[in-house]
C-alpha positions in Angstrom: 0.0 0.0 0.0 1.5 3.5 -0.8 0.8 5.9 2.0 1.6 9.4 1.9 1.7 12.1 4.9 -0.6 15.1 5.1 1.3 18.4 6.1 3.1 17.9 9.9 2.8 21.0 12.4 6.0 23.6 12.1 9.2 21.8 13.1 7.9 18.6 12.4 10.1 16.5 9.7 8.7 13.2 8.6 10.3 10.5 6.3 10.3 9.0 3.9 7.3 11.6 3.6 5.8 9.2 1.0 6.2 5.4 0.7 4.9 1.9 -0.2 4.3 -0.8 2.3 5.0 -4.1 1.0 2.2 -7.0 1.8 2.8 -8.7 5.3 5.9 -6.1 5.9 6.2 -3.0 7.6 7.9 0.8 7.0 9.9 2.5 9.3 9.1 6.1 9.7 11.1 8.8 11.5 9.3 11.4 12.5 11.7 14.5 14.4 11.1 17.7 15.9 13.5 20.2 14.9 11.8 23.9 15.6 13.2 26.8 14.8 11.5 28.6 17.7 9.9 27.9 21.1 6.7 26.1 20.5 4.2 23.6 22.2 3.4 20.2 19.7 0.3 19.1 20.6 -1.4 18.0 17.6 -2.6 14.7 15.9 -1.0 14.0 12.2 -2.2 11.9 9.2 -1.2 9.2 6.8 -3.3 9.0 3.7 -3.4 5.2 2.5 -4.2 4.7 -1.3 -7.3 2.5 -1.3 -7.8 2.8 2.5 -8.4 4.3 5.7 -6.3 7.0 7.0 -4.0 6.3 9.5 -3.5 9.0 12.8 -1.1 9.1 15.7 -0.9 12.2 18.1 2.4 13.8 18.4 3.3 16.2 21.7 6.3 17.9 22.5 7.8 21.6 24.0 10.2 23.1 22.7 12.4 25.7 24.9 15.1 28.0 24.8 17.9 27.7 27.6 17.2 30.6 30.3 20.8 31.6 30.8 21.9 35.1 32.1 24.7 37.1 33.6 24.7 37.4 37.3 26.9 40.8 38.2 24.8 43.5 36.7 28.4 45.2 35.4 32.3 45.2 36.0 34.0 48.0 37.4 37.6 47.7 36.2 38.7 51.2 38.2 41.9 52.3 37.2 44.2 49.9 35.1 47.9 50.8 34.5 49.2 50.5 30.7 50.1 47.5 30.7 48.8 45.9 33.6 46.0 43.5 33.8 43.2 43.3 36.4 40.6 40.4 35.8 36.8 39.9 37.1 34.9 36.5 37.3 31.6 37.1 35.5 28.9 34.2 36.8 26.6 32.8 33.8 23.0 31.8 35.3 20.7 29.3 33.6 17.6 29.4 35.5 15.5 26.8 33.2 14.9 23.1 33.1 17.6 22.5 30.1 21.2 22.4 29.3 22.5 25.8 27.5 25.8 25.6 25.6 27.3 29.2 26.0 29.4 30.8 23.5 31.8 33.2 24.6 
């Protein structure tokens, strides 16, 4: 049977996005999330059969940003001789439920 997918929610990638399914056998589909933006998946999705029923699942999911800030409000260096070097620790802050990788 060749089954194809109806259009998946924003950030939703499915594949194959169109394929047959041999007699007595089975397909493997992947289906990812990959959003470009935070969003909340909570929506059902379609196969279209040729010749038959649709088939539905229900797909849920968040996705979030990292909640990462800078503790110190700002750095006062004062007075630093040409030359010289004065150094400040800067604490980074991530006050949400998931891991940030931080750039500096």
């Amino acid at each position: 049977a060749v089954f194809y997918w109806d259009e998946p929610p924003p950030g939703v990638l499915i594949s194959p996005f169109q394929e047959s399914v041999p007699a007595g056998g089975s397909v493997e589909v992947m289906v990812e999330l990959a959003p470009d933006r935070p969003i909340r998946l909570d929506d059902p999705i379609s196969a279209q059969v040729r010749g038959g029923k649709p088939v539905k699942m229900h797909l849920s999911g968040e996705a979030q940003v990292p909640q990462v800030g800078i503790l110190e409000d700002e750095f006062d260096f004062g007075v630093v001789t040409v030359g010289g070097k004065v150094v400040r620790s800067l604490t980074l802050v991530n006050a949400g439920p998931l891991m940030a990788m931080v750039d500096i």
